[in-house]
DRENNU-874752 format. One record per residue (C-alpha): y, x, z; chain. Coordinates in steps of 0.25 Angstrom, whole numbers, plus 5000, padded with zeros to 4 digits. Example, Ala and Ser with C-alpha at 12.3 -4.5 7.8 and 13.67 -1.06 7.14 Angstrom:
site yy:4982	xx:5049	zz:5031	cadena:A
site yy:4996	xx:5055	zz:5029	cadena:A
***
This chain:
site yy:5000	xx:5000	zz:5000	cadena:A
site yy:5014	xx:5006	zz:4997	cadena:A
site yy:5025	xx:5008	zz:5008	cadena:A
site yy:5032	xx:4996	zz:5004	cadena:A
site yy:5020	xx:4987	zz:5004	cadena:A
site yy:5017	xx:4993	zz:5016	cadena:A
site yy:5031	xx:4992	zz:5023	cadena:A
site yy:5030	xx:4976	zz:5016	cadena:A
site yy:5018	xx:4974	zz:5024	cadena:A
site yy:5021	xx:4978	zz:5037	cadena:A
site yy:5034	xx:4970	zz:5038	cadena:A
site yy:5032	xx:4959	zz:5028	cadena:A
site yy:5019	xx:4956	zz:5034	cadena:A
site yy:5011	xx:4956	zz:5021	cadena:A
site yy:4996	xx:4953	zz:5023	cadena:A
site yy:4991	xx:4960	zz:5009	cadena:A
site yy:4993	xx:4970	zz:5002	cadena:A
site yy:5003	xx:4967	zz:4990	cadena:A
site yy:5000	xx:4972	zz:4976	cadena:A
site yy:5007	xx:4985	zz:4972	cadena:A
site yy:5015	xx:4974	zz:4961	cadena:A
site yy:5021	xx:4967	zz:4975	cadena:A
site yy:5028	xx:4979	zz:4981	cadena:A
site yy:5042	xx:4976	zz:4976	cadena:A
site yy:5039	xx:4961	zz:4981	cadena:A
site yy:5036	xx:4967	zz:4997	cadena:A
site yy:5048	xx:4977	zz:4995	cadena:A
site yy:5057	xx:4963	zz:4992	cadena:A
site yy:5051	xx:4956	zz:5005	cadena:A
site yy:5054	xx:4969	zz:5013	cadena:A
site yy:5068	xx:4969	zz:5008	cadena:A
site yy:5069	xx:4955	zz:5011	cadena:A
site yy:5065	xx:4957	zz:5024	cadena:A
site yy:5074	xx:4969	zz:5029	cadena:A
site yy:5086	xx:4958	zz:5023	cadena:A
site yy:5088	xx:4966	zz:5010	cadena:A
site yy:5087	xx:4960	zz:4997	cadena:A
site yy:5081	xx:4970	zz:4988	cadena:A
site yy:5079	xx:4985	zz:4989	cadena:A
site yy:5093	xx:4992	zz:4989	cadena:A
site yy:5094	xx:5000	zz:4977	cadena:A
site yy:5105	xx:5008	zz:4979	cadena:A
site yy:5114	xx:5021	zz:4974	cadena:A
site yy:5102	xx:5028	zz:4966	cadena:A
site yy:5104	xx:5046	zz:4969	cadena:A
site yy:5114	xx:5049	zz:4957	cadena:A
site yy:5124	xx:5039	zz:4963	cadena:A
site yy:5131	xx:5045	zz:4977	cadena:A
site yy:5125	xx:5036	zz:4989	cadena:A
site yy:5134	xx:5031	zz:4999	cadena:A
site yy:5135	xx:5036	zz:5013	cadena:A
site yy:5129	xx:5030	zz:5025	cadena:A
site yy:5142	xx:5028	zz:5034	cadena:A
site yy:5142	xx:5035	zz:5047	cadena:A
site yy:5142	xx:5023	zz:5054	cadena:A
site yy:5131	xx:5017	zz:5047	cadena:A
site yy:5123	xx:5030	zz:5051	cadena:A
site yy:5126	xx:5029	zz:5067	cadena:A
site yy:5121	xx:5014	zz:5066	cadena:A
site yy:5110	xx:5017	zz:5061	cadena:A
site yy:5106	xx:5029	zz:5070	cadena:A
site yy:5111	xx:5020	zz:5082	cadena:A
site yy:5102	xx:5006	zz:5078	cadena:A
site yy:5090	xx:5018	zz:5078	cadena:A
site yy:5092	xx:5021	zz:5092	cadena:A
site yy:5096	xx:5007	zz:5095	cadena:A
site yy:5084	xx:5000	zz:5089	cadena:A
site yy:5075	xx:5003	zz:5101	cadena:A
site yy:5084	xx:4996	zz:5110	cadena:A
site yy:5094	xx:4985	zz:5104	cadena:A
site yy:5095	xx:4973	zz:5111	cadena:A
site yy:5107	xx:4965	zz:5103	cadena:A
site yy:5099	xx:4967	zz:5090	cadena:A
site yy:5108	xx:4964	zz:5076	cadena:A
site yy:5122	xx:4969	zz:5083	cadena:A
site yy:5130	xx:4981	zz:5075	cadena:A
site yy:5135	xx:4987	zz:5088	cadena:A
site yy:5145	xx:4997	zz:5081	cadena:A
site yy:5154	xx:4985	zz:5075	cadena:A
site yy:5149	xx:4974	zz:5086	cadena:A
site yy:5144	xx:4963	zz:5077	cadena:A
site yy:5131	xx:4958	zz:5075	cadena:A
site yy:5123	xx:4963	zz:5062	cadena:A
site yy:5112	xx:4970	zz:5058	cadena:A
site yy:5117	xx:4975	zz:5045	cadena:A
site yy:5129	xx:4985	zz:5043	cadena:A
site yy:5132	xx:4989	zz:5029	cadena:A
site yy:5143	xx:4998	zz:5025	cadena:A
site yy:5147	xx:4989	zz:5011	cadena:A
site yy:5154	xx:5000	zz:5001	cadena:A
site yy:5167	xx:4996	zz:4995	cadena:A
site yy:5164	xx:4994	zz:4978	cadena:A
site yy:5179	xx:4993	zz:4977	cadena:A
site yy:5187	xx:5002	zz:4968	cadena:A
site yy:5200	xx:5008	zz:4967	cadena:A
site yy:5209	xx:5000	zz:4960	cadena:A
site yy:5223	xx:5010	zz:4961	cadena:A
site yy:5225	xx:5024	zz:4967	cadena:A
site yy:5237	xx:5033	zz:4969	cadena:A
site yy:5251	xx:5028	zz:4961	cadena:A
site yy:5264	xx:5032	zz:4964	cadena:A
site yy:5270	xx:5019	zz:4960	cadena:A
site yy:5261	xx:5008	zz:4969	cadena:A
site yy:5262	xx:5009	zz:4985	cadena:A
site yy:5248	xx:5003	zz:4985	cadena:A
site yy:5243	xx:5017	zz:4979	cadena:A
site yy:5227	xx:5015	zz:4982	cadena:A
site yy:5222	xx:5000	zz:4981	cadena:A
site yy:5206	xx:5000	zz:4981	cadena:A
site yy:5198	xx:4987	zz:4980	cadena:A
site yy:5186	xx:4986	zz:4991	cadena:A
site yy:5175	xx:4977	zz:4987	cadena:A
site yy:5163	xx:4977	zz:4996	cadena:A
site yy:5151	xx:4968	zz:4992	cadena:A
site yy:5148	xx:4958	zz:5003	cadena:A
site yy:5137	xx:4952	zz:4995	cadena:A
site yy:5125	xx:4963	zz:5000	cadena:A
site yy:5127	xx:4954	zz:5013	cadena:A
site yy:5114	xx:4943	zz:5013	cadena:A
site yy:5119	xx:4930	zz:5015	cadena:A
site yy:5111	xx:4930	zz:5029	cadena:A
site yy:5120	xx:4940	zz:5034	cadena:A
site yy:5131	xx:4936	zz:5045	cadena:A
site yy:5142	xx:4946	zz:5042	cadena:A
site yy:5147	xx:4953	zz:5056	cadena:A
site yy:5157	xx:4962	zz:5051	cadena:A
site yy:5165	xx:4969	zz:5040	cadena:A
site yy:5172	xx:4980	zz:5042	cadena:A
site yy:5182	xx:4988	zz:5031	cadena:A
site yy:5181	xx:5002	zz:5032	cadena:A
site yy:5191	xx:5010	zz:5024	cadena:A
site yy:5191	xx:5025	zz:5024	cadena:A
site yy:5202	xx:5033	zz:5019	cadena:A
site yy:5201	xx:5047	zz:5015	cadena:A
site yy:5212	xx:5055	zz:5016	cadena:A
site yy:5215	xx:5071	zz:5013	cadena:A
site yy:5230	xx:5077	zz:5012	cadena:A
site yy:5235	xx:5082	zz:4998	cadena:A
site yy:5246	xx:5092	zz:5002	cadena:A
site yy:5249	xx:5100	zz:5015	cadena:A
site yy:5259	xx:5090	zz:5018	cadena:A
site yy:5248	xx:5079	zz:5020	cadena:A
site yy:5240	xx:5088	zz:5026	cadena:A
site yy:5250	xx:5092	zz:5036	cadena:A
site yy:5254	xx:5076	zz:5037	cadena:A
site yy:5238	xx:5076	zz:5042	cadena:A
site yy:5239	xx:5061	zz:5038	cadena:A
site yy:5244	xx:5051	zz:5026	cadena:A
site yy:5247	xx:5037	zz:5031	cadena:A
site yy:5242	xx:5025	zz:5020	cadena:A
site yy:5244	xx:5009	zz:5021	cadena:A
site yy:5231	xx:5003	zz:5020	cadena:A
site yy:5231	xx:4988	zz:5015	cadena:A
site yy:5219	xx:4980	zz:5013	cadena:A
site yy:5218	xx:4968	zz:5004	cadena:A
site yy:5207	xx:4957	zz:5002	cadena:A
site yy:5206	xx:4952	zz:4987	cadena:A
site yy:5205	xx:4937	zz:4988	cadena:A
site yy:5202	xx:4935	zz:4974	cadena:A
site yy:5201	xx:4941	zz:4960	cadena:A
site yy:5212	xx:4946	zz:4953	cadena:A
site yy:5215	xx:4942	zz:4939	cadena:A
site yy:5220	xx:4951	zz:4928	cadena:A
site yy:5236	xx:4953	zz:4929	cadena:A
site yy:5237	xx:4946	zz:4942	cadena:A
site yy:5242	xx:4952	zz:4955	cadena:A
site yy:5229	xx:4958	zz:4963	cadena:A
site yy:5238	xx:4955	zz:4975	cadena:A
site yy:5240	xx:4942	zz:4975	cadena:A
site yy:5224	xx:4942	zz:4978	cadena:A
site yy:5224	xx:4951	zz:4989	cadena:A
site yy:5225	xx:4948	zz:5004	cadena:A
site yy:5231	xx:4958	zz:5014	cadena:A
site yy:5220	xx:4961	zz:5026	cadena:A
site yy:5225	xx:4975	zz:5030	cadena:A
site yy:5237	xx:4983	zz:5031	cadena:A
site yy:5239	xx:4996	zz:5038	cadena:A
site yy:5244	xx:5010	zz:5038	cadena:A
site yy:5235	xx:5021	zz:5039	cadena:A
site yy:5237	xx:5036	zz:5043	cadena:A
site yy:5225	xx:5043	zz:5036	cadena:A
site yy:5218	xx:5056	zz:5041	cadena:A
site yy:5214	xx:5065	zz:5035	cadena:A
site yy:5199	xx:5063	zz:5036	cadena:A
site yy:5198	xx:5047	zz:5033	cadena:A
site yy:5204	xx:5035	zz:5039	cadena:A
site yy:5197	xx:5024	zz:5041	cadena:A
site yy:5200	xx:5010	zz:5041	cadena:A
site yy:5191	xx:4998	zz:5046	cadena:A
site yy:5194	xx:4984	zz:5046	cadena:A
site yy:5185	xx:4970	zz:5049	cadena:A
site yy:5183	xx:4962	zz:5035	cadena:A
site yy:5171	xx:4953	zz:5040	cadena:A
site yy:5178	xx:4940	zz:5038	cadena:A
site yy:5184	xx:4946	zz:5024	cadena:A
site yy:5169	xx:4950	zz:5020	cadena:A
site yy:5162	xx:4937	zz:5026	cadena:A
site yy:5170	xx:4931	zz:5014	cadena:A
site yy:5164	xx:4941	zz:5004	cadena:A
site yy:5152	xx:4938	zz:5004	cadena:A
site yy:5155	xx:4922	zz:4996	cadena:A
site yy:5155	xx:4925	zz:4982	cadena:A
site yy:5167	xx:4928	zz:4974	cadena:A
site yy:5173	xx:4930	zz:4988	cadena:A
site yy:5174	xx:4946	zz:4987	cadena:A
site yy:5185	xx:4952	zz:4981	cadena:A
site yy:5185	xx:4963	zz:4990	cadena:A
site yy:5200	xx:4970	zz:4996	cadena:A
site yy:5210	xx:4980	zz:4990	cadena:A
site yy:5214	xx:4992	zz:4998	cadena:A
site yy:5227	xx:4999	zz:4996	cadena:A
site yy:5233	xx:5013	zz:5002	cadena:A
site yy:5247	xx:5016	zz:5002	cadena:A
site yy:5250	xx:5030	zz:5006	cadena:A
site yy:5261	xx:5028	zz:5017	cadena:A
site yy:5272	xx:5040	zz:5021	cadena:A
site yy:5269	xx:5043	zz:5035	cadena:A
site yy:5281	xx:5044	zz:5042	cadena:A
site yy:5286	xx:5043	zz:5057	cadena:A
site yy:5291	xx:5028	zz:5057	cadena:A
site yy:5284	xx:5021	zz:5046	cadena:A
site yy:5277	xx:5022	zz:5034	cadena:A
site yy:5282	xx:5022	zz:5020	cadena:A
site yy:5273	xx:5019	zz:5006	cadena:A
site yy:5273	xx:5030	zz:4996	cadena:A
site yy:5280	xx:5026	zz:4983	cadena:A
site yy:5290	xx:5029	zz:4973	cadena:A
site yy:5303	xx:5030	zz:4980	cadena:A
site yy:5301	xx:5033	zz:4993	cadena:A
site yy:5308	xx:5041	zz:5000	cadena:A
site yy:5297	xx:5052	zz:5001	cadena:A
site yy:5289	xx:5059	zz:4987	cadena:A
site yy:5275	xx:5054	zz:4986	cadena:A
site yy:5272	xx:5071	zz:4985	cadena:A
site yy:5263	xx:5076	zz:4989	cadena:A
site yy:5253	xx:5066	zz:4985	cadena:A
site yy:5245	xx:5059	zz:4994	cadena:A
site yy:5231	xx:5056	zz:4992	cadena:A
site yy:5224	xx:5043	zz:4990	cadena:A
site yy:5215	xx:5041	zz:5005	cadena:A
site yy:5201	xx:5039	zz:4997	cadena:A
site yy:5194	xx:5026	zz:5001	cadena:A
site yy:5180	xx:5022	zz:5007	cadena:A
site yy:5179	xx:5008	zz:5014	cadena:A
site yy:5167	xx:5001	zz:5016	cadena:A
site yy:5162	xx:4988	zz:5023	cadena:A
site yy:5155	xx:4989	zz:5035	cadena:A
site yy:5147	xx:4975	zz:5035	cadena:A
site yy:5140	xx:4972	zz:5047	cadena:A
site yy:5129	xx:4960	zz:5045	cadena:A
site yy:5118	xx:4952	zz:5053	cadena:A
site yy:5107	xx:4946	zz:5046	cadena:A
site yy:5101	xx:4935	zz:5057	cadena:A
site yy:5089	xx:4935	zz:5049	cadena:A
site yy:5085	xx:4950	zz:5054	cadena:A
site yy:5091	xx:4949	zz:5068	cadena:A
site yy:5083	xx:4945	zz:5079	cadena:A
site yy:5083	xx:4948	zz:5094	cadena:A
site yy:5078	xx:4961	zz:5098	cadena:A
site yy:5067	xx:4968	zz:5109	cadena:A
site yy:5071	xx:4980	zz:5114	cadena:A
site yy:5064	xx:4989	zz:5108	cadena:A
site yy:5057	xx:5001	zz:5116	cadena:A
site yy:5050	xx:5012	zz:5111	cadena:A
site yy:5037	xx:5009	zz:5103	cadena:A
site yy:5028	xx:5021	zz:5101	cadena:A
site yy:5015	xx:5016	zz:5093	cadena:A
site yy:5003	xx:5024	zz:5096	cadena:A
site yy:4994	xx:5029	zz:5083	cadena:A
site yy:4981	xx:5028	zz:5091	cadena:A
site yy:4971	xx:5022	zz:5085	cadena:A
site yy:4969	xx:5008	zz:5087	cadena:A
site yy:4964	xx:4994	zz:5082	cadena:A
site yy:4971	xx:4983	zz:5091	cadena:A
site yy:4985	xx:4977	zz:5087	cadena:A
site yy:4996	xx:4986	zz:5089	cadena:A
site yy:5009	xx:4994	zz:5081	cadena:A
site yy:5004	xx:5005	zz:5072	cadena:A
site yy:5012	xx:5017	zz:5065	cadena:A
site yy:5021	xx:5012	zz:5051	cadena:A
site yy:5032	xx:5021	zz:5045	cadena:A
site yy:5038	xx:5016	zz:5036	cadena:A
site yy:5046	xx:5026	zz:5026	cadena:A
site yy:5057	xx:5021	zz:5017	cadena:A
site yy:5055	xx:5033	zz:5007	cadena:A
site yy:5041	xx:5027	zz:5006	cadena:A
site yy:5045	xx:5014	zz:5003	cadena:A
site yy:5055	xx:5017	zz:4993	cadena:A
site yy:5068	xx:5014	zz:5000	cadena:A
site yy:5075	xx:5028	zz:5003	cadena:A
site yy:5085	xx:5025	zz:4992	cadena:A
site yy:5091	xx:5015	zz:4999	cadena:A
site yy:5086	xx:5016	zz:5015	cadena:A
site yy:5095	xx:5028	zz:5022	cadena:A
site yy:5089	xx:5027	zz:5035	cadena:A
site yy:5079	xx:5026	zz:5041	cadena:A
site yy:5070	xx:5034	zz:5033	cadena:A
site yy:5059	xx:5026	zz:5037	cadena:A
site yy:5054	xx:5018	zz:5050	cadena:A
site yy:5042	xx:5014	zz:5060	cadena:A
site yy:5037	xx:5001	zz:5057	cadena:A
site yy:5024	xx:5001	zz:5061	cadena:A
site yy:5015	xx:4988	zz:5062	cadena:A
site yy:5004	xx:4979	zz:5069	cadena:A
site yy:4989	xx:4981	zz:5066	cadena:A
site yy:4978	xx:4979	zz:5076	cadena:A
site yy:4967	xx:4969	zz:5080	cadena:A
site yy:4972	xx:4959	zz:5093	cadena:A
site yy:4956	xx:4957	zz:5100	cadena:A
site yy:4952	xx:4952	zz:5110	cadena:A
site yy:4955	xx:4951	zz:5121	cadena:A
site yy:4971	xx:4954	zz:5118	cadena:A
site yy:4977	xx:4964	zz:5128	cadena:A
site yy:4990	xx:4964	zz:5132	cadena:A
site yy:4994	xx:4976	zz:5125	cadena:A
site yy:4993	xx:4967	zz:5111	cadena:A
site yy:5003	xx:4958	zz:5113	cadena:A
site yy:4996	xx:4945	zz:5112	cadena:A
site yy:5003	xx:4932	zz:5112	cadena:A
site yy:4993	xx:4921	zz:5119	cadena:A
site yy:4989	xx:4916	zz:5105	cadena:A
site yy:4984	xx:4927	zz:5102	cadena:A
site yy:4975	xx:4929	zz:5114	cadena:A
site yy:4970	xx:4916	zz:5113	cadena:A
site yy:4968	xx:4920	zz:5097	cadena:A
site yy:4960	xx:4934	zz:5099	cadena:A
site yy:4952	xx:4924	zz:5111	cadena:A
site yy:4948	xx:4914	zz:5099	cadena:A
site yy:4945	xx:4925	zz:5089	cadena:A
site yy:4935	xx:4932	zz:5097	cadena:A
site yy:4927	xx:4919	zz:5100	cadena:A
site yy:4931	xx:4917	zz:5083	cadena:A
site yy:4935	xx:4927	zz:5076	cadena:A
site yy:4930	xx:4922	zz:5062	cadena:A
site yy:4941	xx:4910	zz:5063	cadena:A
site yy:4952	xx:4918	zz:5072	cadena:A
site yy:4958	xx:4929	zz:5069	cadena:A
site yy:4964	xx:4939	zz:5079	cadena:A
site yy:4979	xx:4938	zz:5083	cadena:A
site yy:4986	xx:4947	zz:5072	cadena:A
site yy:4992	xx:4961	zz:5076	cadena:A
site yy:5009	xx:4957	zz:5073	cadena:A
site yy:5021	xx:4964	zz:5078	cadena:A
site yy:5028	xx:4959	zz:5090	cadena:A
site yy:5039	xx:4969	zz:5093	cadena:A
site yy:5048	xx:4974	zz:5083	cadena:A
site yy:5059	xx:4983	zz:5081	cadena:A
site yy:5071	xx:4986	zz:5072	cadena:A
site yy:5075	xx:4997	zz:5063	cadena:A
site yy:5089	xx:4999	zz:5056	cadena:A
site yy:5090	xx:5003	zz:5041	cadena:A
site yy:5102	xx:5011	zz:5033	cadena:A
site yy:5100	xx:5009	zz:5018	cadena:A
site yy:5110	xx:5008	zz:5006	cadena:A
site yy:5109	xx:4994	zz:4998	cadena:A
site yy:5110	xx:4990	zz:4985	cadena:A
site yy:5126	xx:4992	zz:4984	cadena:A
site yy:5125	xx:5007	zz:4992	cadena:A
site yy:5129	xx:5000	zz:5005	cadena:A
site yy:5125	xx:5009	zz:5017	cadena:A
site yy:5118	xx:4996	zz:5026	cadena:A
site yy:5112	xx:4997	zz:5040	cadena:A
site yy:5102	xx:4987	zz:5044	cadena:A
site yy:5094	xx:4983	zz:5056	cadena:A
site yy:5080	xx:4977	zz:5053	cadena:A
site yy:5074	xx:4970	zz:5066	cadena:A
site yy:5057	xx:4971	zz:5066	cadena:A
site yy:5055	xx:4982	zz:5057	cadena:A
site yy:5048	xx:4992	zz:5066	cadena:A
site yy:5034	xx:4986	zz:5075	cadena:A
site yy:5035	xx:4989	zz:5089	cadena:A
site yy:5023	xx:4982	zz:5093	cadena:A
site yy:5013	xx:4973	zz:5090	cadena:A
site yy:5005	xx:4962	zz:5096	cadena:A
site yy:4994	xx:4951	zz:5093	cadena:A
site yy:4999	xx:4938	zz:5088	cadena:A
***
């Protein structure tokens, strides 16, 4: 059995073998399962691949050590919202004008970020904008200055613009500010949940305009560059380059249950035939998906296998049926089966992969790694 069919089986809880023609079949239903759609294909080698924010990564590592012991399952402490998806939603917006010495908006880039990857089950928590911008001096006299001030303003686009119309007359103000930048980056975070909620109707997203306006830093106020004020526009000053994203934080009710605390299983590989947890690592580069899975690089999943006889000791975990069930079939085993070897405790693991539009996305699955196992 391959290692998708394998991984199929221990979670889908397939009682045959499928034939070798039904393997993208059982790799559909374990996408399904783990809330995905299909199998991300994203960003093949020749194209750069986007990097995993730091943030991301220190969630990640902190849900690993967490795992054992969280008891408010499906909360995203660093942002305090519920959630058990974060995705960092790239900006597929372009740059629509840069540096002119005859417009005060001297940098207006459009920000689109596609609130469709969201399932339809998903209850959106939050939305925060994050715009960096970087920054590096042109002259000694910038240098000296150590900063350049810009004014930041942020639009949203309520509706198409039509050729030779004003694109203004479609833009709503949501942010106006002045800011000093440094000279590493400067960042600028803002909470859009309500604006991206309403992205995710159709024909609802037009996405925002950004515009910097490079500002004269001076003692009492700050004064635009352009032509005619009182100061020369030399030296130059450079355009701050741009990154935002959309940190999109989401709970999915359907994979969010109440959790045990989770202690410390260590399985034991003795030999043995009665009901219990055995040995299962399952590798993502086995089954295919190191393209698109960051981390981990695979997992413990283990699974139940063992006969329940009788009489059923405590260490099996029976319910009452299934005393009474092992009781029957030893006075009739030809017409009752034994109690079936099931898990009964189950644990969580989180996952960091790219999806289909290069979004770096951090999931929580919940009963994805067997703990223990028990006669039902």
């Amino acid at each position: 059995m391959t290692p998708v069919l394998l991984l199929a089986v221990c979670f889908l809880g397939v009682s045959a073998l499928p034939r070798a023609e039904d393997t993208n079949r059982q790799e559909q239903l374990l996408l399904r399962s783990l809330g995905l759609s299909g199998r991300p294909r994203p960003a093949g080698s020749h194209q750069p691949r986007r990097q995993v924010p730091s943030a991301l990564w220190r969630m990640f590592r902190r849900a690993e050590k967490l795992e054992a012991l969280e008891s408010q399952p499906c909360t995203v402490s660093e942002y305090g919202v519920r959630g058990n998806i974060i995705r960092y939603v790239q900006d597929q917006g372009r740059l629509v004008s840069g540096w002119s010495r005859s417009c005060q908006a001297c940098l207006e880039k459009h920000l689109f970020f596609n609130m469709s990857i969201l399932q339809p089950v998903e209850v959106l928590s939050l939305a925060q904008l994050e715009i960096k911008l970087h920054w590096k001096p042109l002259s000694p006299v910038q240098l000296l200055q150590g900063t350049q001030a810009v004014a930041v303003s942020l639009y949203k686009v309520v509706r198409s613009t039509l050729k030779g119309a004003n694109p203004k007359a479609n833009r709503r103000l949501v942010l106006s500010q002045s800011v000093q930048l440094q000279r590493e980056s400067t960042s600028i975070t803002m909470d859009l949940t309500a604006l991206a909620e309403s992205w995710r109707k159709p024909g609802s997203n037009y996405g925002l305009i950004l515009e910097l306006l490079p500002l004269r830093a001076d003692p009492e106020e700050f004064l635009p560059f352009y032509p005619g004020n009182s100061l020369p526009l030399q030296p130059a000053f450079a355009l701050p380059l741009v990154q935002a994203s959309l940190v999109a934080v989401s709970l999915n009710p359907n994979q969010c249950r109440s959790r045990r605390r989770r202690s410390a299983i260590h399985i034991p590989v003795t030999p043995s035939s009665v009901c219990k947890a055995r040995r299962l690592y399952i590798s993502f580069k086995d089954v295919g998906w190191q393209d698109w899975v960051i981390a981990p690089q695979g997992f413990m999943a283990n699974y139940c296998h063992g006969e329940c006889p009788f009489p059923l000791s405590e260490s099996l975990n029976g319910t009452n049926h299934a005393i009474l069930q092992t009781l029957v079939h030893s006075l009739d085993p030809e017409n009752t089966p034994q109690p079936c070897c099931v898990p009964i405790r189950l644990s969580s693991i989180s996952m960091l992969y790219y999806d289909n539009n290069d979004n770096v996305v951090l999931q929580h699955y919940q009963d994805m790694v067997v703990d223990e196992c028990g006669c039902r």
